[in-house]
N, C-alpha and C positions, 0 to 999 in steps of 0.2 A: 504493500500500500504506500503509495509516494506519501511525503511529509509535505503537511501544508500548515507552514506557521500563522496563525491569527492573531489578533490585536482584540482582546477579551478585560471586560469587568469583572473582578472575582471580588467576593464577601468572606470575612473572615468565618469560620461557623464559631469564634469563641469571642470574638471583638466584635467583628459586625462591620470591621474596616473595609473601605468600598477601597480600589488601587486597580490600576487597568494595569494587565498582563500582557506578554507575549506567550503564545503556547502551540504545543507542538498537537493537532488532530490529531495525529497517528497512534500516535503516543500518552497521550493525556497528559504530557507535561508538560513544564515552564520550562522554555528557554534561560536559562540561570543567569549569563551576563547581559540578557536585554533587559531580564525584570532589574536585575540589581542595578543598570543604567536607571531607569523606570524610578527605583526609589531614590536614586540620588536624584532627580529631578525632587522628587517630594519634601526630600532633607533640605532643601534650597528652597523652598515654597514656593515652589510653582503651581500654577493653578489646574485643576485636576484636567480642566480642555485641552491645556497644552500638553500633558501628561496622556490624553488621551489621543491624541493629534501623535506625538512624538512614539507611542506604540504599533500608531497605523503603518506609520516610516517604516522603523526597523520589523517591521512584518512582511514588508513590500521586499526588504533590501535583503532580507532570511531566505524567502522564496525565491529570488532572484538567482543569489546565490546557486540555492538547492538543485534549480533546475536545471543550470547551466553546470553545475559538477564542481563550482568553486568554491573553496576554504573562507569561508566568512571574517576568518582571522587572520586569512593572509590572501588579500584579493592581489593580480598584479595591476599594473598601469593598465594594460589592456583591458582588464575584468572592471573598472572602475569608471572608465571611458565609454566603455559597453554601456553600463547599467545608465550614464548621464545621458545616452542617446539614447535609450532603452523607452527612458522618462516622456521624453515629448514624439516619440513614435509610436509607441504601443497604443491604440486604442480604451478607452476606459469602459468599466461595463456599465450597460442602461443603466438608465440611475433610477427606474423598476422593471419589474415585467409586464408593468400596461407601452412601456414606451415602443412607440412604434417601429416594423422591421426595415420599413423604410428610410427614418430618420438617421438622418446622418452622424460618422460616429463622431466622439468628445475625444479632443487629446487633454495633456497638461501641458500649460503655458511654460516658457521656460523660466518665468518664475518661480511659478512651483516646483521643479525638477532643482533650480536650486534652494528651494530650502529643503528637498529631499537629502541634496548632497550634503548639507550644512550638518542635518540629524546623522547621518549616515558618518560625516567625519570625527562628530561629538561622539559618538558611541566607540570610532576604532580608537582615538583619542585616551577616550574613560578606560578601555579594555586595555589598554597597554597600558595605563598607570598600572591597573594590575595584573598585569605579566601575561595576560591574556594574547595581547598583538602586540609585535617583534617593531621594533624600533623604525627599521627597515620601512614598515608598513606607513606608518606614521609619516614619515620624509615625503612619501606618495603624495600626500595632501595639501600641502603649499609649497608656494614657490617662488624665488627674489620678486619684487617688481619696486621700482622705482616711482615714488609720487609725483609724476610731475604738477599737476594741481592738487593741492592740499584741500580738506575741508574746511570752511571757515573754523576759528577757534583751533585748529590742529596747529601745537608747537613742533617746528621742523629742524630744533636744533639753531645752534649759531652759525655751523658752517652744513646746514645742509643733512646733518647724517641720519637725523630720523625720517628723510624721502626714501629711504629704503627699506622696507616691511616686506613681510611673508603674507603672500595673497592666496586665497582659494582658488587651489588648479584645476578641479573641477566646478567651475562658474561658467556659465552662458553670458556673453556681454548682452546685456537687454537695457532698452531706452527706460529709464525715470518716467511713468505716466503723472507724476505729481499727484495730489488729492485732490478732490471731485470736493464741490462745494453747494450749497442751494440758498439764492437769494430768499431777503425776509418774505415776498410775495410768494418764494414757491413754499415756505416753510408753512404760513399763514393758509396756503389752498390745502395744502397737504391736510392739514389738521380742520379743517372745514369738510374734507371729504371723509373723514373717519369718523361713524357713528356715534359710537361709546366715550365714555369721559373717561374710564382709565387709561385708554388707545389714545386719546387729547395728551391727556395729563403726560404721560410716556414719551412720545413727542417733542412738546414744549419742553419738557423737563431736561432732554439731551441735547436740545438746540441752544437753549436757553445757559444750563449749566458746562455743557463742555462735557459731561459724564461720558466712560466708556459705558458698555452693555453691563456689562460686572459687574462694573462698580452703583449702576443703578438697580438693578434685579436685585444684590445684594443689599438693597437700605430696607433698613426697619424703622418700625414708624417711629421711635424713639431718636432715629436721627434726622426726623425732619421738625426743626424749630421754625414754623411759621408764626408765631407770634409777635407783638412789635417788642415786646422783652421777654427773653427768657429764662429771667433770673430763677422764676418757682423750680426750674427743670436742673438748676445748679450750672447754669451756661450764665457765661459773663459778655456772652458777644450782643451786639442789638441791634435790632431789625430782624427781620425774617433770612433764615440762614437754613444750613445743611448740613450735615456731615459724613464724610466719605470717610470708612472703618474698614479695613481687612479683616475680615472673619471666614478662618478655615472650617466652622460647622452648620453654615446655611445649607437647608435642606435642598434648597435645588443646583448647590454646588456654583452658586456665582462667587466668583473671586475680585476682589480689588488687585490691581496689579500690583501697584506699590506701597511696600509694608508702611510706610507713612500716612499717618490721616490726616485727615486738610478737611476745612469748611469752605462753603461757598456761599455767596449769599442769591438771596432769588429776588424776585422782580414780585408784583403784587398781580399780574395777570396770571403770575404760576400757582399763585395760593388761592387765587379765583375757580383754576381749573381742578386743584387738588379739593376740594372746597366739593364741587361738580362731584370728581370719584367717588370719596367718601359717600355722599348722599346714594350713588348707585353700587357700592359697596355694601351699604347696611342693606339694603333690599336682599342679600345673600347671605342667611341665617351660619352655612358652612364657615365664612371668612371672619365672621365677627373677632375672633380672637385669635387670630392668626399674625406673627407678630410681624412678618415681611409685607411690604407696602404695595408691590405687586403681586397679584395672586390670581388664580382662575374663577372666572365669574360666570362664564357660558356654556363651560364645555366640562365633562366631569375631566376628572373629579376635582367638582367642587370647592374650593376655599386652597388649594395647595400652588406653594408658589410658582410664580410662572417659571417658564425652565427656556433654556438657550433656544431648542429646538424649533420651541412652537412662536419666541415672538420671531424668531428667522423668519418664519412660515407665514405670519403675520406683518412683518415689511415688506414682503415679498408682493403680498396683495395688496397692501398700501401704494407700493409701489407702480402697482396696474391702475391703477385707479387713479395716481393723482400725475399718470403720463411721464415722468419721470425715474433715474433712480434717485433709490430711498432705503438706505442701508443706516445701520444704527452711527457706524461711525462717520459717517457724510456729515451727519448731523454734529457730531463733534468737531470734524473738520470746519464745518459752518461756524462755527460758536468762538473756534481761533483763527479763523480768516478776518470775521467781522471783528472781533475786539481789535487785531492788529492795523487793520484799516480806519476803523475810528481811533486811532492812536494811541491805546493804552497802551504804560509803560511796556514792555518786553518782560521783565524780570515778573510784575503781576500776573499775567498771560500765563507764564511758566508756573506760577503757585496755581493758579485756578485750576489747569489742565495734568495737574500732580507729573510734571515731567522731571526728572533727575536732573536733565542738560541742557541748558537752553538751546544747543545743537539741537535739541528734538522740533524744535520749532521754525528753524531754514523751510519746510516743505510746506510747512502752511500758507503762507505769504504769496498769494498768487496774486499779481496782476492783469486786471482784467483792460477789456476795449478803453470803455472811459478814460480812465487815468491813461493810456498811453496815449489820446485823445489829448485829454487837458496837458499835458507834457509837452508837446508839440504846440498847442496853441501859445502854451506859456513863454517855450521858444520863440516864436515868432512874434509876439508881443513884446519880447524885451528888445528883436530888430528892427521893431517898427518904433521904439521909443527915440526922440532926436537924443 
């Protein structure tokens, strides 16, 4: 029986600990240096999606392997060049079995193929810290290259020496598409065409705050101070505000990404529409004491938090509906294009949007028509001044 490694949820039967696996069908067991990649991801806290994302990888990279007869711990140059072509040629399967046999097949972009390579390096990496892959192996993976353009903020040395770094050999050169942004009238239609006040509230609340998905699926109603003081709550801040927390035991497994918590404060049309929810919350007997702020109101079951899947499934059709895309982090993206064009400081932008390095913030800043519009005209105004 060939071995087909899979990318599996296990529960502990004595803990009850949820930890996504790699494992061998044939066999019924766990590949032993993917899981224990697998849990140093967890020792690190990473959020259980990227945990569950980073097992699909090395599932994909197992099989690959298997099929083709190569040592998983000792791939050569060829066997690694293979599998990067492998990535954006092979066809992907229907994404179900109602999909039609006509429709044309799905590859992966070669962006995705490299961040297959990225998991797939991280893992030979980890396995030869312990002694698993041969040094040899490891060298495979990057290679000199010289910086001739540096990033902004990147120190190059006084004479030059840190332009030279160790780059990823197996990387696809692929164009920067930048992030995708939506003016306040496509934000305002959007949210006019979605029925429900929690589907409102959800909306506003990421365009408005900058929030990733995580980190909003993760709040509890304890961190939402909409009051104009909220001294009774033991909060010193004032006005109506938020707070973004890391919590590894929300039941629908939303993560904040960075273990720092930050406040944000809100706007009075946000506590308008939160305002809306709640009244069409209590209508659902199920939620009333549920302690997470989004939760299921239409569909069973009933009162449990909402979970990754389904508001995916959920912008997906917002997105049909209000004729453009509409992905949760668009809406982020919107929330730090527009604070940087109306001119808030930078280093602000950077607290609101919980980034580590204001590096995170170069690809927000998009220049639209207008401004290269008025730029031009301004030119030509100061040559037409005597």
């Amino acid at each position: 029986m060939e071995h087909v490694f899979v990318a599996e949820r296990s529960i502990s039967p004595s803990t009850g600990l949820k930890r996504w696996v790699v494992a061998d069908t044939a066999t019924y067991t766990r590949h032993a240096p993917a899981c224990a990649f697998l849990q140093g991801l967890r020792n690190k806290g990473r959020s259980p999606n990227t945990e569950r994302v980073y097992a699909g990888r090395l599932a994909l990279y197992l099989n690959h392997c298997h099929a083709r007869g190569v040592d998983w711990a000792a791939p050569s140059f060829l066997a690694l060049s293979q599998l990067q072509q492998h990535l954006i040629t092979e066809p992907l399967p229907p994404r179900s079995r109602r999909t039609r046999a006509w429709a044309p097949p799905r590859y992966r972009s070669r962006g995705t193929a490299n961040a297959v390579m990225i998991v797939v390096a991280e893992f030979l990496r980890f396995s030869a810290l312990h002694g698993l892959v041969a040094p040899a192996t490891v060298s495979l993976l990057s290679q000199p290259k010289f910086l001739r353009f540096a990033p902004p903020g990147y120190d190059t040395g006084e004479n030059n020496q840190w332009r030279h770094i160790q780059a990823a050999a197996f990387r696809f050169q692929i164009t920067e598409p930048g992030y995708e942004d939506l003016t306040p009238e496509q934000i305002r239609h959007m949210i006019g065409q979605v029925p429900r006040a929690r589907d409102k509230f959800l909306i506003a609340l990421l365009a408005a705050t900058g929030l990733r998905i995580g980190e909003a699926l993760g709040l509890h109603q304890q961190d939402l101070h909409f009051l104009a003081s909220s001294q009774m709550l033991g909060c010193t801040l004032t006005g109506p505000h938020l707070h973004v927390h890391r919590r590894l035991d929300n039941p629908n497994h939303a993560l904040a990404k960075s273990p720092r918590s930050r406040s944000i404060p809100t706007t009075p049309e946000l506590v308008a529409l939160y305002t809306d929810y709640q009244h069409e919350r209590d209508r659902v007997p199920e939620a009333a004491h549920h302690p997470m702020v989004f939760v299921n109101l239409f569909r069973p079951p009933l009162g449990r938090a909402m979970s990754y899947p389904n508001t995916k499934q959920a912008f997906e059709r917002w997105a049909r509906t209000a004729g453009h895309p509409a992905r949760p982090h668009i809406l982020r993206h919107s929330a730090a294009t527009r604070w940087l064009r109306d001119g808030v400081d930078r280093d602000v932008v950077q607290r609101l949007m919980g980034h580590a390095s204001p590096l995170s913030l170069q690809r927000y800043r998009h220049v639209d028509d207008t401004e290269l519009r008025a730029a031009v005209d301004h030119l030509q105004a100061l040559k037409e001044q005597p």
